[in-house]
ZADREN-257111 format. One record per residue (C-alpha): residue number from 1; residue in three letters; x, y, z. Coordinates in steps of 0.1 Angstrom, whole numbers, plus 5000, padded with zeros to 4 digits. Each point is the difference from the previous one (the first is absolute). Example, Ala and Ser with C-alpha at 12.3 -4.5 7.8 and 13.67 -1.06 7.14 Angstrom:
{1 "Ala" {5123 4955 5078}}
{2 "Ser" {5014 5034 4993}}
REM end
This chain:
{1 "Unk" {1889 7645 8445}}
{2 "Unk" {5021 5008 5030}}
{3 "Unk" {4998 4960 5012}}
{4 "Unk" {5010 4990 4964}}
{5 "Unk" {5031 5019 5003}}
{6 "Unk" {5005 4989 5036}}
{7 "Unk" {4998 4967 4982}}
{8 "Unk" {5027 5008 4977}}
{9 "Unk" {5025 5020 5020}}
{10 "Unk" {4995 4984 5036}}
{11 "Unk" {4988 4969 4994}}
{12 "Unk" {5008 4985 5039}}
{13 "Unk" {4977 5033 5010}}
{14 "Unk" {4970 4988 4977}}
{15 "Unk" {5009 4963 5015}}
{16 "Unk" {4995 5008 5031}}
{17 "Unk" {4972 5025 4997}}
{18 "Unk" {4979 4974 4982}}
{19 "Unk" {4978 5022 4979}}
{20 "Unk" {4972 4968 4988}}
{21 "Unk" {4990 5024 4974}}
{22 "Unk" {5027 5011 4980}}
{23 "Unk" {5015 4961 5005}}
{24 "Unk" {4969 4986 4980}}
{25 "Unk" {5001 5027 4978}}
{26 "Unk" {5033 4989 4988}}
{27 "Unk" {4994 4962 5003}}
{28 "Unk" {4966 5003 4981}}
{29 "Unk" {5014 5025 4975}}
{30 "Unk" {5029 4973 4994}}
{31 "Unk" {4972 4970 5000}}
{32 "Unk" {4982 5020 4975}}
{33 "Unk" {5027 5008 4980}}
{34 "Unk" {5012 4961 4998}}
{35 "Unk" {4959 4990 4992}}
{36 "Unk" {4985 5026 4984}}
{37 "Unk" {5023 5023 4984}}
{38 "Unk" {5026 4974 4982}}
{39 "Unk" {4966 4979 4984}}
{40 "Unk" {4981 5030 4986}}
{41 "Unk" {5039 5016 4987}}
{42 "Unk" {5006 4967 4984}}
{43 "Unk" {4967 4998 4985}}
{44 "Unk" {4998 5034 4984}}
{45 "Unk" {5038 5004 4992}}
{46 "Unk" {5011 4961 4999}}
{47 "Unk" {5007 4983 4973}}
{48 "Unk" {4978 4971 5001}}
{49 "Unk" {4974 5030 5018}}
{50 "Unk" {4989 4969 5020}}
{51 "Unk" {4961 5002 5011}}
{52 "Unk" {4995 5022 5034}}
{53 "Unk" {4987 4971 5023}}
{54 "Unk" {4988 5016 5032}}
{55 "Unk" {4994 4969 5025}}
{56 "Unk" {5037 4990 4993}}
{57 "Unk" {5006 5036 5011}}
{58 "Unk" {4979 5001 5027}}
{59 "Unk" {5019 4963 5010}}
{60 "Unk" {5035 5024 4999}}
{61 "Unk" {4990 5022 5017}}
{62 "Unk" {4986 4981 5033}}
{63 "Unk" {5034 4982 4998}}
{64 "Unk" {5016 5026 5000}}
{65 "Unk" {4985 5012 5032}}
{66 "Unk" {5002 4963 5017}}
{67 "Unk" {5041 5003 4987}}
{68 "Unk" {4999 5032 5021}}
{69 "Unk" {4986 4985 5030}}
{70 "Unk" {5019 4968 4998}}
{71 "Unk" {5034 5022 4999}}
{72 "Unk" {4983 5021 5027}}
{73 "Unk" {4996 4964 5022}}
{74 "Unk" {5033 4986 4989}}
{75 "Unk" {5015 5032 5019}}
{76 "Unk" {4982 5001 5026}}
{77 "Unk" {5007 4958 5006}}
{78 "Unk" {5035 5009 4994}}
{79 "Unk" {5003 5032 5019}}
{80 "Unk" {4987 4986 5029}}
{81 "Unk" {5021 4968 5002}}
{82 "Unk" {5029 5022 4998}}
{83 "Unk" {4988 5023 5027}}
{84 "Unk" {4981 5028 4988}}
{85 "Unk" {4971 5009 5020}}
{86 "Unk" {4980 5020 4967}}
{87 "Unk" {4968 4983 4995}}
{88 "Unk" {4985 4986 4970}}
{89 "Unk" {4977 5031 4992}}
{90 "Unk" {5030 5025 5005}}
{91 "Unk" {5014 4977 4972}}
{92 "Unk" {4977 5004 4978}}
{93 "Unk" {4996 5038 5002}}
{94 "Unk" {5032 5006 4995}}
{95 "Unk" {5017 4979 4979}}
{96 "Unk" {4979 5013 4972}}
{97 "Unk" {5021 5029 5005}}
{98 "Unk" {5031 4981 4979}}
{99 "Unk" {4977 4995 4970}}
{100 "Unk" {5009 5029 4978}}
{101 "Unk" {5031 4982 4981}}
{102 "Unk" {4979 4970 4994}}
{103 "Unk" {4973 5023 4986}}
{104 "Unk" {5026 5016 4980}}
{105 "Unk" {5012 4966 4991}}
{106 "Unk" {4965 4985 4989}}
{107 "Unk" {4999 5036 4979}}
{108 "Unk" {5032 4992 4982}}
{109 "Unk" {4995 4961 4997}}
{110 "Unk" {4966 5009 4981}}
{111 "Unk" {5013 5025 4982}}
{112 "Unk" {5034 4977 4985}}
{113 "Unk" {4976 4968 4991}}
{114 "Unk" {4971 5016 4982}}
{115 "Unk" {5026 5026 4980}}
{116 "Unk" {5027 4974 5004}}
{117 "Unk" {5010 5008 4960}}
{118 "Unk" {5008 5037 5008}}
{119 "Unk" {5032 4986 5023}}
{120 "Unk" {5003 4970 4981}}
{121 "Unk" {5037 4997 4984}}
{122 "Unk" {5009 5034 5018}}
{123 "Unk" {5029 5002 5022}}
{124 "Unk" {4993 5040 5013}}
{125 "Unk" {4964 4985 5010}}
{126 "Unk" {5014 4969 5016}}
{127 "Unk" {5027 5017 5021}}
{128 "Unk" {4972 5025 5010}}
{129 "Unk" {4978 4977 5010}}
{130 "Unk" {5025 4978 5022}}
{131 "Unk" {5011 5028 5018}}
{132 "Unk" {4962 5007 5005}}
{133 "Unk" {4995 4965 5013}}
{134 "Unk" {5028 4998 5020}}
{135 "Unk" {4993 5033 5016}}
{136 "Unk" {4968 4990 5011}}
{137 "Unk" {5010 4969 5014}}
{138 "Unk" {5028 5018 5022}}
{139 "Unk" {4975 5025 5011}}
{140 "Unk" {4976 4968 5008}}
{141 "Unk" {5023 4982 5020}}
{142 "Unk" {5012 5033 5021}}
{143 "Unk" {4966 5003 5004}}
{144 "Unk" {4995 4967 5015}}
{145 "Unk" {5034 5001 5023}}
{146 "Unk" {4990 5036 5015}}
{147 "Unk" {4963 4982 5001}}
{148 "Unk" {5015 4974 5024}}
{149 "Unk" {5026 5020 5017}}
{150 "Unk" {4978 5033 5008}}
{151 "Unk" {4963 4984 5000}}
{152 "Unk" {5005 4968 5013}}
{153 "Unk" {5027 5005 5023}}
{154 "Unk" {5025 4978 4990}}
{155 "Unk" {5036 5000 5008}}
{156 "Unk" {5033 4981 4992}}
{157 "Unk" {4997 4960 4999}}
{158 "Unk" {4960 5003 5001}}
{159 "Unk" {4999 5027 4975}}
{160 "Unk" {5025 4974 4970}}
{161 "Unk" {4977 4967 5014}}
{162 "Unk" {4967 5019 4993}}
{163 "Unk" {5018 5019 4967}}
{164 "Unk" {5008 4965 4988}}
{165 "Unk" {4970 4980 5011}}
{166 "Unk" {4977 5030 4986}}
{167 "Unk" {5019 4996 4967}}
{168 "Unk" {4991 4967 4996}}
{169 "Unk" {4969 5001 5007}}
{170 "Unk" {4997 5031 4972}}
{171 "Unk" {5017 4977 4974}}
{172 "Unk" {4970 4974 5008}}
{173 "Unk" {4973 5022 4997}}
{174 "Unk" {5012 5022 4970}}
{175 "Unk" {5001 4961 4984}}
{176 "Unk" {4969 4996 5008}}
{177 "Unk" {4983 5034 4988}}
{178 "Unk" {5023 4993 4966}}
{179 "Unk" {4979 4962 4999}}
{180 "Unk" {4966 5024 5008}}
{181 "Unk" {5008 5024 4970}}
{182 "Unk" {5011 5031 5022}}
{183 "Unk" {5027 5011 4979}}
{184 "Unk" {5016 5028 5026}}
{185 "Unk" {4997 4981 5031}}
{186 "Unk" {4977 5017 5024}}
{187 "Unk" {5032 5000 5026}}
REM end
């Protein structure tokens, strides 16, 4: 518990500290919720209570891992051609650390589609739920500036190139998990 909240109220700390446990607790808790969790909700509370198909959630799910490793890769290819001397594996144990608004995001995204009729028409529900969205978007992307900044080591000119380059390449591969049927990118 103490590392979750190190997660939440010093995130560079938990960056650079690396903790490979509580990171792929939060990545596969997010993968889970995006391929488990959203089917069997929409199948028991969805409208059309579509038939649970476990191989298509077992597909989601390895996705999501190989979308956490390909973002994992993408920083470290990016990181390093900017100057950072953090290696591949430091990537991946830490960077899972920045997961916890996109596991709250895959919660809420599943939660709005399968009971989509409850804030259908509703304007209380809708302004809620942008300031929900947008809120965890902020807190993603000060996640992933302190992420470069603190973990990677990243300052000034090299710190925007890699900001911009990495925000490319996060627009690609969220396209590409949206084409794979990952609703909430695994990002």
């Amino acid at each position: 518990m103490e590392l979750l909240l190190e997660v939440l109220n010093r995130p560079a700390d938990a960056f650079r500290r690396g903790k490979k446990t509580v990171s792929w607790a939060i990545v596969g808790s997010t993968v889970l919720l995006n391929s488990v969790f959203e089917p069997v909700l929409r199948h028991f509370y969805g409208v059309n209570a579509p038939a649970l198909d476990a191989l298509h959630m077992l597909k989601l799910t390895v996705l999501g891992v190989l979308s956490y490793i390909a973002i994992c890769a993408a920083f470290w290819l990016v990181c390093k051609a900017f100057g950072s001397k953090v290696t591949l594996r430091q990537h991946l144990w830490a960077w899972g650390a920045s997961y916890l608004p996109t596991a709250l995001c895959a919660a809420v995204v599943a939660v709005t589609e399968v009971f989509f009729y409850l804030f259908w028409n509703n304007t209380l529900w809708g302004m809620l739920l942008n300031f929900v969205f947008i809120g965890i978007l902020l807190w993603k992307s000060l996640l992933y500036v302190i992420y470069l900044r603190e973990f990677a080591a990243l300052k000034g000119w090299r710190l925007a190139g890699a900001a911009v380059v990495m925000g490319v390449v996060i627009l690609l591969l969220a396209a590409i998990s949206g084409y794979l049927g990952i609703k909430t990118p695994v990002l």
